[in-house]
N, C-alpha and C positions, 0 to 999 in steps of 0.2 A: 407516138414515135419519140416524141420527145421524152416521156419518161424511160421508153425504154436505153436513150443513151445516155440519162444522168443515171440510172442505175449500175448500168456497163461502167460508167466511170467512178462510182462508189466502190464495185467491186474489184476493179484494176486497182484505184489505192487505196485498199484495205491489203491488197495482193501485193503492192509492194510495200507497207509498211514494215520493220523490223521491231523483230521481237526478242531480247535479250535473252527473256526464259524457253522459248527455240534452243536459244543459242547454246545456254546451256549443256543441254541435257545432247548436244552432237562430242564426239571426237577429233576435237581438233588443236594446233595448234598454232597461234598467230605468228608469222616471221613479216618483220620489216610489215607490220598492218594487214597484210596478207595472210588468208584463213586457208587451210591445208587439214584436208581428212584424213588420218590414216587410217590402212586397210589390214594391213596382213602383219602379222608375230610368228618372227622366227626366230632360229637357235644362231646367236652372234658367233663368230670365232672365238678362241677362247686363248689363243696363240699368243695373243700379248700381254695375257693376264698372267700374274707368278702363278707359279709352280709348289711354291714356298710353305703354303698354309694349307696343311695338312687338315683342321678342324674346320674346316668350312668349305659352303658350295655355295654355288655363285647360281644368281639367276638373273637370262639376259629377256628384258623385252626390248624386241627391235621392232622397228613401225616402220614402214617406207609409204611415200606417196609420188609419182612422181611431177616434178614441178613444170605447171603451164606456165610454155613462154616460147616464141619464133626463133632456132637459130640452136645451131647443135651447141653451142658453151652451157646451156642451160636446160638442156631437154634430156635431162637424167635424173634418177632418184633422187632425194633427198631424204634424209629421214636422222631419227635419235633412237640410241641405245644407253639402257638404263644397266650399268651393271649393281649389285647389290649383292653383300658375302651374309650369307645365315651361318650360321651354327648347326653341322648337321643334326641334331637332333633338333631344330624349330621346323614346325615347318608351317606358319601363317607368314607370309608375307608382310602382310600387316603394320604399319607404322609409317611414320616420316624419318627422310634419312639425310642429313647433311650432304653437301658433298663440297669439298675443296679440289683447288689444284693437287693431284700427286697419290691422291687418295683413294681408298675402293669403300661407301658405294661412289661414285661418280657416274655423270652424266655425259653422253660424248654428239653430239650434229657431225653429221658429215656431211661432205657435198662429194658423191660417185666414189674415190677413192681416196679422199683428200679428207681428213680427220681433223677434228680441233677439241680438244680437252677443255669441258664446261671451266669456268671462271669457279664459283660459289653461289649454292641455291642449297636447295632440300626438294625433293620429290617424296610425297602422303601416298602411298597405298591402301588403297581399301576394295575390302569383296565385300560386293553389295548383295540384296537378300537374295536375287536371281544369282547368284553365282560368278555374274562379272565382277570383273575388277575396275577399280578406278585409278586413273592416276592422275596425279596435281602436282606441276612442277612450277617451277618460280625461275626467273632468274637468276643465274647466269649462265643461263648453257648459250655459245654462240653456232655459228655457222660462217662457217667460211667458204664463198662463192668468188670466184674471180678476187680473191684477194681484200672481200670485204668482210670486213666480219656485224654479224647482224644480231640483233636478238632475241631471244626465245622464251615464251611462256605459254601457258595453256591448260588444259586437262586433256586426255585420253580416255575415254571409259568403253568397255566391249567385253564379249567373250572368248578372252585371250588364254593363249595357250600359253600355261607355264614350264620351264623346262629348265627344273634347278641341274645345275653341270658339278659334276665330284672331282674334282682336281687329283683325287688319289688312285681312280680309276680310269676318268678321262671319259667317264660315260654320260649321257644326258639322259634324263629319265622325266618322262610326261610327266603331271600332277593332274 
């Protein structure tokens, strides 16, 4: 009997030990030390983006997850939108992309409908040999919750739907 509970307790912490390359290879992003999966890729608004540039289409990944926590100030989506302008005739996603204040591509956190424009990072793109895509962003993109602003880094990787937007049409088109 005895062995059988030093084994129970060999396999609880081997159970709970952590393992970075786990870690890895999940979709997530840390805020404030806290690990958040995102789920679903959808087509962002595109309402506040110019109008202006005729040669390019934008492509938006949007992630939401929404955040555990007791108490309705905080029990609503959270999530980040990547926008990113190609050249219509590109069409690999493909590369790292600066982003400044004021700038397109930019990175944007929101908290429900309360939006905050990334600081300065770069977001890497890449489509892995299954067909997902990766994404790897840095800081600066913040988040603004009840007035604090927090911050954000991470990877994304899944099989995400792309849906570059034609600003001269106004149409979104799968990929």
């Amino acid at each position: 009997m005895k062995k059988f509970w030093m084994l129970a307790a060999a396999i609880f912490a081997l159970s709970c030990s952590s393992d970075d390359s786990a870690d890895d290879n999940q979709s997530s992003v840390k805020v404030d030390g806290q690990k958040y999966t995102y789920e679903h890729l959808l087509m962002s608004d595109a309402s506040d983006f110019p109008l202006s540039d005729a040669d390019a289409k934008t492509t938006y990944f949007y992630l939401v997850e929404p955040v555990p926590c007791s108490g309705a100030p905080c029990s609503r989506p959270v999530g980040m939108s990547i926008t990113i302008v190609q050249p219509l005739g590109q069409t690999s996603l493909e590369g790292t992309y600066q982003f400044t204040p004021g700038t397109i591509p930019r990175a944007n956190v929101y908290d429900h409908k309360s939006q905050s424009q990334s600081g300065a990072g770069s977001v890497t793109v890449t489509r892995l040999d299954n067909g997902e895509y990766e994404l790897r962003f840095s800081e600066d993109a913040t988040l603004v919750n009840q007035g604090f602003a927090r911050s954000l880094k991470g990877k994304v990787k899944g099989n995400f739907e792309v849906i570059p937007f034609d600003y001269r049409t106004g149409n979104g088109q799968t990929n």
